[in-house]
N, C-alpha and C positions, 0 to 999 in steps of 0.2 A: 385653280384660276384658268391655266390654258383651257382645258375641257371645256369651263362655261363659256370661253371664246371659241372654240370648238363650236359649240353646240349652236353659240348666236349667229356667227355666222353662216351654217348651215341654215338656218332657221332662213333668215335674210337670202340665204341663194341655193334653196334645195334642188333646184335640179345639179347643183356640182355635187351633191355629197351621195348621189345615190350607191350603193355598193360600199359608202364611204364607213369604215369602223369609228364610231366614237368615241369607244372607251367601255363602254359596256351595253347592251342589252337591252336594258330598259331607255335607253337613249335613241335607239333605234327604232322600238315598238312606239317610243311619244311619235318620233318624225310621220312613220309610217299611217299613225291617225291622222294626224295634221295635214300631210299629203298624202291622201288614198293613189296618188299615180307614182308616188313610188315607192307603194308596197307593191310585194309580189303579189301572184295570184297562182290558185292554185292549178297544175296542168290535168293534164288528160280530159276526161267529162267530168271531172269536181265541177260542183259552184259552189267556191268557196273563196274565202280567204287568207292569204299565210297570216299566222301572229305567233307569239314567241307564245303565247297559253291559251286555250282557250275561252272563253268567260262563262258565266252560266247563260243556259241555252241555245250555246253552242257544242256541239262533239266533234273529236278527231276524226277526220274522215277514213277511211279503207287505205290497204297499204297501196293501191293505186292511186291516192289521192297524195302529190310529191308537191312541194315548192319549189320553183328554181334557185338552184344555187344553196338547195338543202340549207333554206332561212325557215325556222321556225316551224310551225305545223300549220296543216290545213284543217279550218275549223269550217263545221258546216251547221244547217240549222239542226236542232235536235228535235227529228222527227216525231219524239213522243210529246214535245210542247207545241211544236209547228204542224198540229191533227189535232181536229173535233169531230172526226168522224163519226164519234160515238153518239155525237148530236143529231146526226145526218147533215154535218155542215162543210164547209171547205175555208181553210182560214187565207185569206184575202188583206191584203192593208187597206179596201175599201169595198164595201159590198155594193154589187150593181143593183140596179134600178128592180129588176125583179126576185130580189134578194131580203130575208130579213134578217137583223143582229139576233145572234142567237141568247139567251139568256144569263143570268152570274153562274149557272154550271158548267156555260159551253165555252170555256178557257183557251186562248190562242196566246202564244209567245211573241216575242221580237215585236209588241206592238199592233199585231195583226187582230183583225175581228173576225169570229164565226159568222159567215154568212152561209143562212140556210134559203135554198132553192125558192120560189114558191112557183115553181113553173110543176105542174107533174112528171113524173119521170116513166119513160118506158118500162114497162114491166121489164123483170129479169127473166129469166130462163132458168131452170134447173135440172139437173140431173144424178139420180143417184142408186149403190150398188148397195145390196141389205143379204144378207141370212145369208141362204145353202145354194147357190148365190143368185141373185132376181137384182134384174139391171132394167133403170128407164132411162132412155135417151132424152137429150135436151128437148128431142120434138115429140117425146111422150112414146117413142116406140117400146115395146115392153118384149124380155128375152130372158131365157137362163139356161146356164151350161155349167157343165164342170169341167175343171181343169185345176192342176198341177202347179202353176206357174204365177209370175208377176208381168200386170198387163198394161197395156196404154190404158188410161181411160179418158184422157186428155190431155192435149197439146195443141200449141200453135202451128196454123199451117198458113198462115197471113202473109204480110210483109215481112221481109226479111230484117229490115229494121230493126222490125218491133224484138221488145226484151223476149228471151228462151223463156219454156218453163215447160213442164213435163210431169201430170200426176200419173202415179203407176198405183194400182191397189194387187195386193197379196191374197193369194188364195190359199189354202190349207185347211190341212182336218185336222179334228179338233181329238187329242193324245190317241195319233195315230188311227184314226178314222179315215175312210176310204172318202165318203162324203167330204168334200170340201166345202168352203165356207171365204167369206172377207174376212181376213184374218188382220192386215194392216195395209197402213196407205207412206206412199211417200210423195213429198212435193219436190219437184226442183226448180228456181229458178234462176237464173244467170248463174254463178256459182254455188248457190249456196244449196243445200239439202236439208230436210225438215223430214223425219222418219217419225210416223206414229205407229205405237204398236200395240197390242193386249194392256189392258186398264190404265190407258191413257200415260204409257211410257214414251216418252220422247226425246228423240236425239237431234242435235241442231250441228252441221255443218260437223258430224262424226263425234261432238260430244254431249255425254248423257245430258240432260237438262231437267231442275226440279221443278214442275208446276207450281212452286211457291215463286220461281224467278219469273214467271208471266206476270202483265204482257212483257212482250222483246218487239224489238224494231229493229229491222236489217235493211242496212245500204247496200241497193243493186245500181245497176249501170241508169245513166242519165237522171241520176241522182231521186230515183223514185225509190220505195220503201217498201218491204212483206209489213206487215203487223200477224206477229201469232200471241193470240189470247185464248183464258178459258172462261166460256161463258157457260154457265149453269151443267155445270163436269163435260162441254163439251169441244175439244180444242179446235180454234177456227185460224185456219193461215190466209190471209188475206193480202193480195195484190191490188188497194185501192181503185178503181175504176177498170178493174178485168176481171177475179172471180175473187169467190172464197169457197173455202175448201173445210168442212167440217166431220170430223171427227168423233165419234162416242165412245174410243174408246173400248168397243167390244164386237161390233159385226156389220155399223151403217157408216155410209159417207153419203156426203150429199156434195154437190158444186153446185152455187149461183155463181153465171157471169153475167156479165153487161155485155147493153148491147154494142158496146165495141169489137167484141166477139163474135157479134152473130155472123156464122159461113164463114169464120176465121180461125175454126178447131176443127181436130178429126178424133180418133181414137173410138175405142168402145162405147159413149156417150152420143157418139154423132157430129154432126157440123153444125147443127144450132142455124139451119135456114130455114124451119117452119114447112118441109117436106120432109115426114116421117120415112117414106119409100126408098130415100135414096142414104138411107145411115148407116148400113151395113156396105161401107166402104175401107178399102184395104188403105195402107200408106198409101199407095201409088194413084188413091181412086178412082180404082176399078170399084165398079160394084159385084158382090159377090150373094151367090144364091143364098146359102145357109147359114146354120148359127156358127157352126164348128168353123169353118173354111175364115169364118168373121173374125172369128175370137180367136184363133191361130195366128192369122197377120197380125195381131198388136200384142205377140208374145214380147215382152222383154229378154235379148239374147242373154243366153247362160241361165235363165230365171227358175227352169224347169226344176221337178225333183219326179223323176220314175218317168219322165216324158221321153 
């Protein structure tokens, strides 16, 4: 009987009972619906909300994602329901004017609807490293060298802001051949690491991973998302509206980015500003004469083997 008088008058004067214990748990999580201003929220760059569980489609956020006063967990949208990308859409709780509903395949959570573009979209840009080894730049420059080692082939060189990320591809010969070859790639972005190697072995954030657990969706900073999938034996890491990065599994990579990228990357691929001449740029961009002097500046330290 106190408790339900507890509970009433709470109800009747919720800003007194904030922080206030009522007895258990679920007493707290009702108030916290009923007044959204005095639930917590979740700190750092979460957007999220604290709740004592989270419900379906929502997930637990990253161990950076805290509630004040260690209430409950931070629940965020679950970015495998909150994407329809695979539509080419973007899910929205209302599609604008130059937007259509995408169809009953193109599924959106929390209410939201697939809305696909219908404006045309800039082409992307591609670049990619194949065999014993043969490199095209995003601006179509075409190169090949050997080398020992694991190399830049992209990274951000933009605003500082903007999320890290860093592809490096591996070179090596193949049982002990002098000829080197693309042997495996790694992606990094914000924290997390994505290793792909020989017949589409893969490690996520240092452990092993089955291609029967794709897709996976990882939480980076300001609450944007990788998707790594396998699509037709080919595994693709994807940073929604910056590149993707694909994989065979045996001696090719390829990167599309967008054009938020373009003249926003450096590395062995180039800058992606639609002048081939100036791509053989060191970090520091300088431009450099040759292939070797090229491909030496985006050694990864320690990478080498007999270098």
């Amino acid at each position: 009987m106190m408790k339900s008088l507890q509970l009433l008058v709470c109800l009747l004067l919720s800003h007194l009972c904030v922080g206030t214990p009522l007895g258990n748990a679920k007493s707290n999580s009702f108030l916290s619906e009923i007044f959204p201003r005095a639930a917590d929220v979740c700190t750092n760059v979460c957007d999220g909300s604290c709740k004592s569980e989270c419900p379906i489609g929502e997930l637990v956020g990253s161990t950076e994602c805290t509630c004040k006063n260690n209430r409950g967990v931070c629940c965020i949208t679950d970015p495998q329901i909150d994407d329809c990308s695979d539509c080419g859409g973007v899910c929205k709780r209302a599609c604008g004017p130059n937007d259509v509903e995408g169809g009953a395949a193109c599924e959106c959570g929390n209410g939201k609807k697939c809305c696909i573009s219908l404006e045309v979209p800039e082409p992307t840009k591609d670049g990619s490293g194949r065999g014993d080894p043969h490199y095209r730049t995003f601006d179509s420059k075409k190169f090949s060298f050997q080398g020992n080692c694991s190399y830049i082939l992209m990274k951000n060189c933009g605003p500082r802001k903007s999320t890290a990320f860093q592809v490096e591809v591996i070179q090596r010969g193949r049982d002990g051949e002098e000829v080197t070859r693309v042997w495996a790639v790694t992606v990094r972005i914000d924290r997390h690491i994505i290793e792909m190697g020989q017949n589409n072995s893969i490690i996520i954030d240092k452990k092993v991973t089955s291609l029967d657990s794709l897709p996976r969706s990882l939480i980076i900073a300001d609450s944007n998302v990788i998707h790594i999938k396998l699509i037709d034996d080919v595994i693709n890491v994807e940073m929604p509206s910056r590149f993707n990065v694909m994989w065979d599994g045996d001696r090719f990579v390829d990167i599309h980015i967008e054009p938020l990228l373009y003249g926003n990357v450096c590395g062995l691929l180039g800058n992606a500003d639609d002048d081939p001449t100036n791509d053989f740029k060191d970090a520091n961009g300088k431009l450099l004469d040759n292939v070797d002097d090229f491909t030496n500046s985006w050694i990864v330290p320690g990478s080498c083997k007999n270098h």
